[in-house]
Every structure is written in C-alpha cells, then in structure tokens.
N, C-alpha and C positions, 0 to 999 in steps of 0.2 A: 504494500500500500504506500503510494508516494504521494508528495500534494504538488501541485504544478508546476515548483522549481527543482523536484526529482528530488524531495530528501524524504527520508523515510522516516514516520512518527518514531520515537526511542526515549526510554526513561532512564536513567542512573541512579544509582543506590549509594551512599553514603550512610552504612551503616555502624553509629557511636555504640563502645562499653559507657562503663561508669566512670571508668578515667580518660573518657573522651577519645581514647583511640581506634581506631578505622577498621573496619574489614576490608582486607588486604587477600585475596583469590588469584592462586596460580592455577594457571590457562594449564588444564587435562594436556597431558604430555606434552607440555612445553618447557619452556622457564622464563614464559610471559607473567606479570602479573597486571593484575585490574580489578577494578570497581566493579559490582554486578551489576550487570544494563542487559535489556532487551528489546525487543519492539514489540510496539504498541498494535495491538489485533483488529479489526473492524470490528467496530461496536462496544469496544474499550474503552476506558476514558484512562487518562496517565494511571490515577490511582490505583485502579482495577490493575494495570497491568502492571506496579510496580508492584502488590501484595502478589499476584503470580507469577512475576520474575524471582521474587525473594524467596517463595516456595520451591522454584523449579530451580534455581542455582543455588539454595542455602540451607532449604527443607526448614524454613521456620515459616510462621503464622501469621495471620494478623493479630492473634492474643499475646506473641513474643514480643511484639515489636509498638512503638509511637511514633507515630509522626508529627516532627518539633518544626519541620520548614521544608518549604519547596522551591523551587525557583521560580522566579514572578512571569519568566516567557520563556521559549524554546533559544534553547542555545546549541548553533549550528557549528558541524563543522564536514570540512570537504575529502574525500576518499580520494587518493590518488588513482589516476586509470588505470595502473597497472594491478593495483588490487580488486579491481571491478569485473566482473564476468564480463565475457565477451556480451554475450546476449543482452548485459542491462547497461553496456555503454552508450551513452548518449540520453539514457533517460535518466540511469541513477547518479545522480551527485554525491551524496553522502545521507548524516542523520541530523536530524534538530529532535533534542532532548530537553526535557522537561523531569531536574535531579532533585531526589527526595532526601531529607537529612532525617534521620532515624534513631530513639534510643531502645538499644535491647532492654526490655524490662525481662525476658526469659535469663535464663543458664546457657553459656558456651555450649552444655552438651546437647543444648536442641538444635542443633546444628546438625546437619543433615547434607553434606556432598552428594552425597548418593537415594537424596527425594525421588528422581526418577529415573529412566533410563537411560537417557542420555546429559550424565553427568556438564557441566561444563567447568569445576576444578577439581583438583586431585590435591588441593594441598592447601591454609590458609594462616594466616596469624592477625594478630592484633598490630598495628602502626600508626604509628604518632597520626597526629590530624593533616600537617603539610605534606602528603606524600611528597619524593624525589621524583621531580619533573621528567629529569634525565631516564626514570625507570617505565614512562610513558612514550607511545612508538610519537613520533614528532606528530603528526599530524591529527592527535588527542588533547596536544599539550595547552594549545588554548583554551579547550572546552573545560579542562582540567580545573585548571588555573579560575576560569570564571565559575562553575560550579562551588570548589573551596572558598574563594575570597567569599564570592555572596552570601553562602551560607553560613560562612565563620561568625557570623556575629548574632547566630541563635544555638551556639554551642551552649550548653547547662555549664554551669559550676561543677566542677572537674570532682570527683570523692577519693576521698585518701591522703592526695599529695599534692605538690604545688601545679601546677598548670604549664608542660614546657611540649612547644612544641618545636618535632622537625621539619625546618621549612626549606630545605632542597634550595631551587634556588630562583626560591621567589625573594621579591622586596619588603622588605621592612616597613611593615605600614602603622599607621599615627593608632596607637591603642593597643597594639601586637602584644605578646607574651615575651617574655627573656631573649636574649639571641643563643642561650648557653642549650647544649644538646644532650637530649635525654635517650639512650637507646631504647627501640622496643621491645617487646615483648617474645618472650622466645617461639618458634615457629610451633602449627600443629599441623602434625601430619607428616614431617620430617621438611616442613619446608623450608629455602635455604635464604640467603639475603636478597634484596628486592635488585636484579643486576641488569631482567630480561628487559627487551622491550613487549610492548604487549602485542599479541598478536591481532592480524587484518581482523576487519570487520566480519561475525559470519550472522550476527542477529538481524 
C-alpha cells in the first residue's frame, strides 16, 4: 500500500524499561540491529498496527506495554534503488513513519522472539536512549535522529539511578543529560555490541 508519492505507510517502536533504556533487536541472522517497525495494513490505523508489530516482532501485548508519545506527523525517508525490487522501481520511494515511545509496564520475560513464525530477531538487549547513529544503515539515520530528538522530551523520570545517556553522535542540545557515558546493559540472547549496520528494508 503506497500513497501517491510511493512511500509506504510504516510505524516505529521505541520501546522504554524503567531506567529508560531502548529495545535494541538484532536483524534474524545478521548483525544488523534496529528499532521494531512495520507497515501499516489496509484498514489499520498507526496504533493498530504498532500493538501488532510489537506482538509479531517482540511477543508482548497491549496489557505489557503504555503508550507515553507519538510523533505528531509521518517522518519520511528515501530507499536507495539499488535496494528496491526491480518490479516496485519507479513507484516505490521508500516509508513515512509514524514512531511510538513506549513504557514496558510487563517483565523482560514476556518477551517473546519467537510470537510467530516468522521471527524477525534472534537476539536483543537493553540500550541507552541515544542509540549510535553510526550502528544505523545511512539512509535510516535521519528518521532516527528525528524520531529520538522529538520524542526525548516525554521520556518518564528514569528509577534507580541518575539519568545518562549515550548519544553516538548527535549534538548536545539546551536541556540534555551529562555528556559523561554510561554502558549498557548486558546483551540477551548472547547478543554482541551494537557494530552492524541495519539491514534493507523488507516490511
């Protein structure tokens, strides 16, 4: 389903613990990592489709999770042709996304890789709020960047410890957290440091 300038509806997931940091999903036999996103179905509306992304890439509910913010309009970005099928060059451009910011009120162990048949990570951990720009394939890194900034300022009050985040290599902006750097959380699932790029588009 595209809208007339060929991008394809798509949602992104930004999903916060209690100490504010991210689910971090390595791409099923790669050593890509990324955000869970999907596209948006006929007769979906974003929200619909980000509680069945969350499901079908993360195996939690809508009773695990809240939704704290959204983003106010679709945030586009463009697929390069050489990643595009033959057959959808010329109509497909890329996706315009509409990112959910999320706090898990469940337990890590409802967490669920394997909700369905066709898994899409094999591996995930907890990471700071700034992901590492550089560990997004280049042509994400905008939507990245605008996705984070806007939604950073309905991040909760962090539980336990002070509030640091790693900010890769964005800019330091008026109100930020420390510049000092906190590592994250160690991998589940044997996953290893954030190094891949993420892989093409397949949602």
């Amino acid at each position: 389903m595209l809208d007339r300038e060929g991008f394809r509806p798509n949602v992104g997931i930004i999903l916060l613990n209690h100490r504010n940091q991210v689910f971090w999903g390595k791409r099923i036999r790669t050593h890509s990592w990324q955000f869970p996103q999907g596209g948006i179905k006929h007769g979906e509306s974003p929200e619909q489709a980000m509680f069945r992304e969350l499901h079908e890439e993360v195996g939690l509910l809508p009773d695990h999770v809240r939704i704290i913010a959204r983003t106010r309009d679709w945030l586009r970005y463009e697929v390069p042709q050489h990643f595009i099928r033959k057959d959808a060059r010329g109509h497909y451009k890329g996706q315009k996304q509409i990112w959910f910011l999320l706090q898990l009120t469940g337990r890590d162990t409802d967490m669920n890789l394997r909700a369905t048949n066709h898994p899409e990570f094999d591996a995930w951990r907890w990471h700071e709020y700034w992901v590492p720009l550089e560990a997004v394939i280049e042509f994400k890194r905008g939507v990245y960047e605008m996705a984070l900034s806007e939604l950073a300022r309905f991040l909760p009050k962090p539980q336990g410890h002070a509030n640091r985040f790693l900010r890769g290599n964005m800019r330091r902006r008026a109100g930020d957290g420390p510049d000092d750097v906190e590592e994250g959380s160690a991998a589940h699932g044997g996953a290893g440091p954030t190094t891949g790029l993420l892989a093409p588009d397949r949602d």
